[in-house]
C-alpha positions in Angstrom: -94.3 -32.1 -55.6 -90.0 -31.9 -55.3 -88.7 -34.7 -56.0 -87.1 -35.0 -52.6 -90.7 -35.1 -51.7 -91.1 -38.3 -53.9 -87.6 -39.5 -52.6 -88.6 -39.4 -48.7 -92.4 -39.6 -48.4 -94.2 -38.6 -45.3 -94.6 -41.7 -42.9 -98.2 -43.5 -42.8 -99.8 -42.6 -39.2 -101.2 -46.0 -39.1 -97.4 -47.3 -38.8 -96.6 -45.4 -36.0 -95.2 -47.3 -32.9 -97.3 -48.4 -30.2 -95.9 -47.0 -26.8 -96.1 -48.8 -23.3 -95.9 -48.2 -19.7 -93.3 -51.2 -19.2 -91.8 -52.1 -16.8 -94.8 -54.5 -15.5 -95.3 -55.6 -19.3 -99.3 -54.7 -18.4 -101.7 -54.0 -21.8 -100.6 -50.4 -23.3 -103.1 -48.4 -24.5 -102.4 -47.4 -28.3 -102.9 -43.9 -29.3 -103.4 -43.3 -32.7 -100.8 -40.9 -34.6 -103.8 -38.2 -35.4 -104.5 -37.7 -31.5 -100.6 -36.9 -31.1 -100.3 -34.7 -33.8 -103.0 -32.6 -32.7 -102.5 -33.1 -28.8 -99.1 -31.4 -28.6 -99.4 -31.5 -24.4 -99.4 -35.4 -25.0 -95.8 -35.5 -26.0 -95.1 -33.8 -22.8 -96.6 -36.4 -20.4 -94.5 -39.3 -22.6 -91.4 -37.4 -22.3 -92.1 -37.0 -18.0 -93.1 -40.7 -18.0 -89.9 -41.9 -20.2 -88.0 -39.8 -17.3 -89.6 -41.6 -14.6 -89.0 -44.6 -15.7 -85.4 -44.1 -16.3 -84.9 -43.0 -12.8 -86.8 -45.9 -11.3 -84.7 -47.9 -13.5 -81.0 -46.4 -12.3 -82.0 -46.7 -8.5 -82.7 -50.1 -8.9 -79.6 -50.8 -10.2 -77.6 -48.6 -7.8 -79.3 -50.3 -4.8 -78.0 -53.4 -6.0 -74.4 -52.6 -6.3 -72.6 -51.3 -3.5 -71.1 -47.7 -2.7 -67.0 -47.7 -3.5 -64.9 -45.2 -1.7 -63.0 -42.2 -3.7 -59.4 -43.9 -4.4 -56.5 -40.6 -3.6 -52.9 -40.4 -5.7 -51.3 -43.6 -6.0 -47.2 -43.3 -3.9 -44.6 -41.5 -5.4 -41.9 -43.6 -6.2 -38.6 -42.7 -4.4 -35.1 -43.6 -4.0 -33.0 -43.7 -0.7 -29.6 -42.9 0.0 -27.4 -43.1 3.7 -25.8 -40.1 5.1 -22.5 -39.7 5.8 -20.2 -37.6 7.3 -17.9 -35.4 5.4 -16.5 -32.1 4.9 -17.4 -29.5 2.6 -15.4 -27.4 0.3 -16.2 -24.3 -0.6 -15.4 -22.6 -3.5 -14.2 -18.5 -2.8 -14.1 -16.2 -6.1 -11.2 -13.7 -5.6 -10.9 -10.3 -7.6 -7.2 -8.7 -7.8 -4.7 -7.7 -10.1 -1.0 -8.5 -12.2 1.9 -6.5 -10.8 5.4 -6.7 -11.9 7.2 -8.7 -9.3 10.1 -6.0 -10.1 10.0 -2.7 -10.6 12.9 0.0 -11.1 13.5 3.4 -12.2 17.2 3.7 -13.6 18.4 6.8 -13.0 21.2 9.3 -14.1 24.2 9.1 -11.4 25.5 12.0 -12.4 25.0 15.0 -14.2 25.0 16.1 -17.7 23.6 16.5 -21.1 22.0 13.6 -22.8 23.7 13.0 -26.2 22.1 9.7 -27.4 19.4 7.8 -26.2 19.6 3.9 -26.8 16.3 2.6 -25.9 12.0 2.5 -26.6 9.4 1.6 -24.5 9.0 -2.0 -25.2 12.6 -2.9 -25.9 14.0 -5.8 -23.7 17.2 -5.0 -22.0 19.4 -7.0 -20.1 22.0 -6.1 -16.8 24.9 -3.7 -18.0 23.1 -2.9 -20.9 24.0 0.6 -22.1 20.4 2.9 -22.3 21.8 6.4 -22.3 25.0 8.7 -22.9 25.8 12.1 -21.3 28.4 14.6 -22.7 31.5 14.0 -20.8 33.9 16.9 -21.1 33.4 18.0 -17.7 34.1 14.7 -16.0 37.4 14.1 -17.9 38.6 17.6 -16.9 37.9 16.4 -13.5 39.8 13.3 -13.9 42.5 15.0 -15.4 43.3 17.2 -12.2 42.7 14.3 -10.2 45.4 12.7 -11.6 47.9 15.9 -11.3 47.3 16.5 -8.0 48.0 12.2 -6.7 51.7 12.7 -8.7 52.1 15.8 -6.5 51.4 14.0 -3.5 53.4 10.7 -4.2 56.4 13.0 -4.8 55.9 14.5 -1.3 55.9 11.4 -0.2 59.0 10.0 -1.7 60.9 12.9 -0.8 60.1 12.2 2.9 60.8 8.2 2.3 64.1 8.7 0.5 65.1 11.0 3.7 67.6 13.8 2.8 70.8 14.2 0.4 73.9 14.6 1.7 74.1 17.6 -0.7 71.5 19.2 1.1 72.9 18.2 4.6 76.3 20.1 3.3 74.7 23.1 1.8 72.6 23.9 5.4 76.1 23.3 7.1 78.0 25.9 5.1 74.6 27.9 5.5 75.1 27.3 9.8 78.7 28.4 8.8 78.1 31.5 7.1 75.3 32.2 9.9 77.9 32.3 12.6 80.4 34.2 10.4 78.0 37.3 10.0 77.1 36.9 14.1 80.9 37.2 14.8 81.0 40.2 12.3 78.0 41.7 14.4 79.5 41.3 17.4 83.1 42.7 16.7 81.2 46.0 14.9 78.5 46.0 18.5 82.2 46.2 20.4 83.8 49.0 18.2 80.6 51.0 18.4 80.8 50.8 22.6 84.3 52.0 22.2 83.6 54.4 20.1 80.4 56.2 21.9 82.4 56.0 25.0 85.2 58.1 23.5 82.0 60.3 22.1 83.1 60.0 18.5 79.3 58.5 17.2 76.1 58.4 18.7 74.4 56.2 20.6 71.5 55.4 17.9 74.5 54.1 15.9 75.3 51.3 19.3 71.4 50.3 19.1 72.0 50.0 15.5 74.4 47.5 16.0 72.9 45.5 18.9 69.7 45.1 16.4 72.1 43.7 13.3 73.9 41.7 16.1 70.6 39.6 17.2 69.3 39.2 13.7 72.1 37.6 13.1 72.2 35.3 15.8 68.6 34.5 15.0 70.1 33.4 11.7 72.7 31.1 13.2 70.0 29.4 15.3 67.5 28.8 12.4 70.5 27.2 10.1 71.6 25.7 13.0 67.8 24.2 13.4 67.7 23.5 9.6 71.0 21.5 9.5 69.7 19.2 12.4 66.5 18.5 11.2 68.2 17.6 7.6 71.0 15.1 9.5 68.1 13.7 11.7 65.9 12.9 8.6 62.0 13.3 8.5 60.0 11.5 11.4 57.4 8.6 10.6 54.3 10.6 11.6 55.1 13.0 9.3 55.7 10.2 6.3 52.2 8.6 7.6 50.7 11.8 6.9 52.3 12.4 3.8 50.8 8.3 3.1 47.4 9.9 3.8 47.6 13.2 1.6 48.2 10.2 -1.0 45.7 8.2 -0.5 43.0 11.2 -0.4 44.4 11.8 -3.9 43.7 8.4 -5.0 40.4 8.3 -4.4 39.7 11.7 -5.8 40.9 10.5 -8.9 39.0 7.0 -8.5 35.6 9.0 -7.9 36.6 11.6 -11.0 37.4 8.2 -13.1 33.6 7.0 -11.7 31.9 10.1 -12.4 33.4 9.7 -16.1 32.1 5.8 -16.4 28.4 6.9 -15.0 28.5 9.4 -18.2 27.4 6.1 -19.5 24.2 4.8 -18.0 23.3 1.2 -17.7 20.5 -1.0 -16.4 21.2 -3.0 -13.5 19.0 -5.5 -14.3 17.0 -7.5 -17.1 13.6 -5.8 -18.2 11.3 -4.4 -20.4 11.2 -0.9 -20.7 8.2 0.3 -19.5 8.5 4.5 -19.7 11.4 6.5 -21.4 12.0 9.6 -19.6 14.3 11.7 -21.4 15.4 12.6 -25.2 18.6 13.7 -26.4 19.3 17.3 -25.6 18.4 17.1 -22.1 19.8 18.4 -19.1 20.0 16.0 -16.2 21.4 15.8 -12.6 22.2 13.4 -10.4 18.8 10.7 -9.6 17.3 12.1 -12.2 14.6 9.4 -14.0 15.4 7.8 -17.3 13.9 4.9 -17.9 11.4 2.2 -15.8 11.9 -1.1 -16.3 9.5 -4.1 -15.2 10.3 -8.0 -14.9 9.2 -9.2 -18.2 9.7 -12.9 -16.8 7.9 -12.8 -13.2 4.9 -11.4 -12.2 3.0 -11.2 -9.1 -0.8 -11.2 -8.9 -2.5 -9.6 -5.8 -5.7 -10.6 -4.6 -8.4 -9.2 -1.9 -10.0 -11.8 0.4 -13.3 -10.9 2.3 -12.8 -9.7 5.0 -14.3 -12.7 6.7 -11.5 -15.0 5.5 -9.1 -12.5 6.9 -6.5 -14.9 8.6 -7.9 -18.0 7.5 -5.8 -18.1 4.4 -1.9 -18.6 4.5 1.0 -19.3 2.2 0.5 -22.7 0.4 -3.1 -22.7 -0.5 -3.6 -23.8 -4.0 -5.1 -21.7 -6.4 -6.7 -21.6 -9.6 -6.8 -18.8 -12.2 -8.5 -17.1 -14.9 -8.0 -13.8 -16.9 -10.6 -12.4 -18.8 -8.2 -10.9 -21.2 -7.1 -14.6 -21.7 -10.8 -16.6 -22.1 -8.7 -19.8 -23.2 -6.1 -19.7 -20.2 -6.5 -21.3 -16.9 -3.6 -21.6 -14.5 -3.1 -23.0 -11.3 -0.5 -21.5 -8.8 -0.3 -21.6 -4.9 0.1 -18.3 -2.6 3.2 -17.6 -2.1 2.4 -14.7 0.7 -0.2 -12.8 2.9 -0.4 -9.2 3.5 -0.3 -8.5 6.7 -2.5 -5.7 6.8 -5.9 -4.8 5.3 -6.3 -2.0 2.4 -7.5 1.1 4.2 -10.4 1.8 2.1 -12.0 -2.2 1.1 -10.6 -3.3 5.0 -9.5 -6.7 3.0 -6.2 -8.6 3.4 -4.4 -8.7 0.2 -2.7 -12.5 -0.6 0.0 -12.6 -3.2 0.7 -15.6 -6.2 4.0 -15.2 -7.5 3.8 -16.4 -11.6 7.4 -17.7 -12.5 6.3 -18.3 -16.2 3.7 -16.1 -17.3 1.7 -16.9 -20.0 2.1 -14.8 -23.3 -0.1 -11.9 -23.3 -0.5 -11.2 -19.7 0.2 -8.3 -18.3 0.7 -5.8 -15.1 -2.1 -3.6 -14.5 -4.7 -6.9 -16.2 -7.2 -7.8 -13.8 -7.4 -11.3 -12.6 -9.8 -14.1 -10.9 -8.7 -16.7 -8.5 -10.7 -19.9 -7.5 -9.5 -20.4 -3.8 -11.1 -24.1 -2.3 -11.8 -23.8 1.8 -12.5 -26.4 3.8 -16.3 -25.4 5.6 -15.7 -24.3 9.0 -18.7 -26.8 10.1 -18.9 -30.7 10.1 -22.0 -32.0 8.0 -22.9 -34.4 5.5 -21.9 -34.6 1.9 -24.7 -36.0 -0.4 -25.5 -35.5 -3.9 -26.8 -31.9 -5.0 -30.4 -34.2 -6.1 -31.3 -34.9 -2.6 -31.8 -30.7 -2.0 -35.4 -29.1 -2.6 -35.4 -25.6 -2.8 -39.0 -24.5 -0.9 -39.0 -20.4 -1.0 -35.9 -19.4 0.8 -34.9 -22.8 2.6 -33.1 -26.0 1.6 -35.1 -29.2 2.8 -34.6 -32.9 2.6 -36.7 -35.8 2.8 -36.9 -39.0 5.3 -39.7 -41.5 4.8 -40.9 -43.1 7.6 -43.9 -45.8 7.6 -44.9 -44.9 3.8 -44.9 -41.0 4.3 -42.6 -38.1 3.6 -41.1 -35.9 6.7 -39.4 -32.7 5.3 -36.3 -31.2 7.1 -35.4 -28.3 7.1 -31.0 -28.2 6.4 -28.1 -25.6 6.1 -26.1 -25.2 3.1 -22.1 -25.4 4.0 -20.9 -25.9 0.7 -21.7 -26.4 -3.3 -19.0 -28.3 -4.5 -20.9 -28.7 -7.9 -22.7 -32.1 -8.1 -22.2 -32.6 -4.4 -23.3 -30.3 -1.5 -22.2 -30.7 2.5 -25.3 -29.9 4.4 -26.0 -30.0 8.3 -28.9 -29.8 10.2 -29.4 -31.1 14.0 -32.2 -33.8 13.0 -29.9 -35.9 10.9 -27.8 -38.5 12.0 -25.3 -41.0 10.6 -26.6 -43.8 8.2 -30.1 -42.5 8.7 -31.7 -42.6 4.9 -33.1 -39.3 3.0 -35.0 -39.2 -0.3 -31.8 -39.0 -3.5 -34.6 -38.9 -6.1 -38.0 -38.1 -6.3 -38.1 -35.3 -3.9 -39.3 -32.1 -6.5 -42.7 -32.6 -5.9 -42.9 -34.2 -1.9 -45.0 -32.5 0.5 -45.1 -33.2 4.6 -46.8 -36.2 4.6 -46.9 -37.6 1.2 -47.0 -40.8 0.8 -44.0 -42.4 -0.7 -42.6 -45.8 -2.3 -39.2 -46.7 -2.5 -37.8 -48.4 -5.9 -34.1 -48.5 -5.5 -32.4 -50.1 -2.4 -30.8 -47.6 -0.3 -26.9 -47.3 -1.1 
């Protein structure tokens, strides 16, 4: 024998219990341990009858109470808020880009050979700055002449002013004088040669002879008579105007030579940055040939594309705001300062332009640029707080509650203007009350219990 044997002895059949048939409290039979032990089928029938019992026993005790309905889910607390009527904004996003709001391209004026170049890309100039020199040998040739020929000219002119000496008025009357000498010379030897071809002592080639010499030298008495006349009489205005003119013409020729010399020198005509440099020295150049580009290092103009449903609904004085993703810490805020007034042929969207009168450091033309244009929505509505809005599938609904339930409706969204929306929808009216909080989990019909009063 173990010792747990010892510990736990086997129970004494004579100690058994004594089962009953209660509930009637009658006389129970005993049945002695030995008849169980070898009667297994006798532990069935007490098991069956202990289930009887206990069945007889929970009927009795379910006839007596009475039969509770199923309770459903308790209300879903809610709170209420009035509608009222309001615009929307809406907020547009707007791609474009920085543009110089000036642009040039200085170029050579005239032509020549570069000798020096004065300027990088990147240097700042400013208006009248020097950039470039030509070789100017040719130009102050040209000036040179210039110059000859105007003191030719003047002289011409003073000549004609002064009118003529009276040493030249006496020399063309002893040159009339000496003219009529020789004609009365020819005409005395025309005479002597008649006599003498009459009395057949010369020729007659020797008479035409002297006829010939006789007319030349009349012609000769008429010119210095001419010349002597015109030098008492003096020189006529129109012929001193045009001498005035001849002046004038050389003038200007030796203004545009003393130009052509200056441009030999080229200058910027405005304050920039360079942007590209053209030439180097050595180079040949003619007249609007490039040499530099410049760009407003001060202004800038930012372009932007509207959709082209917006086309016409934006003009001048809109307020804007604007990013640069080049520049994450740099937000500005600007108005537009014009519209386009035709669409890009291949986006079909207006163009609006922001003129940037003090640029921030670091942004540049050619940078793209984001603008954040606020619209008004083109529809009245309501403007409530973004919580009233349940998202179900593809629609935005709201909640009413009337007598203790939940009615969805279905709205449209005009505008997200961050923690508030502007919704419409042809059920709603003024002042009528929609669920503010509470409304995730509402269905049609729900029932509802409100915990805030409305506001």
């Amino acid at each position: 024998m173990s010792q747990e044997q010892i510990d736990n002895p086997p129970p004494d059949p004579s100690r058994l219990p004594v089962l009953a048939t209660a509930p009637d409290q009658k006389a129970v039979t005993t049945i002695s341990a030995d008849r169980l032990v070898k009667n297994p089928w006798l532990w069935l029938l007490l098991l069956i009858g202990l289930s009887i019992g206990g069945i007889t026993l929970w009927r009795s005790f379910s006839a007596e109470r009475p039969a509770t309905k199923t309770a459903g889910p308790p209300p879903r607390p809610v709170e209420l808020v009035r509608l009222k009527a309001g615009t929307g904004i809406r907020q547009v996003q707007l791609i474009g880009q920085v543009e110089a709001s000036q642009q040039a391209t200085v170029r050579a004026q005239t032509d020549g050979v570069i000798e020096q170049v004065l300027v990088n890309s990147g240097d700042r100039v400013s208006p009248g700055m020097a950039i470039a020199i030509l070789d100017d040998a040719d130009q102050a040739l040209a000036v040179a002449q210039a110059k000859a020929q105007l003191a030719q000219e003047r002289s011409n002119l003073a000549r004609l002013e002064v009118g003529t000496r009276p040493e030249i008025i006496a020399q063309r009357r002893a040159a009339l004088q000496s003219a009529k000498a020789r004609e009365q010379e020819n005409q005395d030897n025309l005479n002597r040669t008649q006599e003498l071809v009459k009395q057949g002592a010369v020729s007659e080639r020797l008479l035409v002879e002297a006829r010939t010499a006789l007319d030349d030298a009349k012609g000769a008495r008429l010119a210095a008579a001419a010349a002597l006349a015109e030098a008492v009489a003096g020189p006529i205005r129109p012929e001193i105007e045009a001498q005035r003119a001849n002046v004038a013409a050389a003038l200007a020729a030796v203004n545009q030579a003393k130009l052509s010399l200056r441009r030999t020198q080229i200058t910027t005509p405005a304050a920039g940055i360079v942007q590209i440099r053209q030439v180097s020295p050595g180079d040949f150049v003619e007249s609007a040939d490039p040499i530099i580009s410049l760009v407003a290092g001060d202004r800038l103009d930012i372009f932007l594309e509207l959709p082209e449903n917006l086309t016409g609904q934006v003009g001048p004085g809109a307020a804007i705001a604007l990013t640069a993703r080049a520049l994450p810490q740099w937000q500005g805020r600007a108005t537009i300062t014009g519209v386009v007034p035709v669409a890009e042929a291949s986006s079909r969207r207006q163009r609006v332009r922001v003129r940037l009168g003090d640029p921030p450091p670091g942004l540049l033309p050619g940078m793209s640029i984001e603008g954040q244009l606020a619209l008004l929505a083109n529809s009245p509505g309501f403007v409530v707080s973004r919580d009233a809005l349940t998202r179900r599938q593809d629609e935005w609904v709201v909640y009413t509650v009337a007598e203790g339930k939940a009615k969805q409706i279905e709205v449209d969204l005009l505008a997200d203007m961050g923690e508030q929306v502007s919704i419409a929808s042809p059920q709603l009216r003024v002042g009528e009350s929609i669920v503010l909080r509470g409304g995730d989990g509402l269905r049609e019909g729900a029932a509802v219990k409100v915990v805030k009063p409305q506001s």
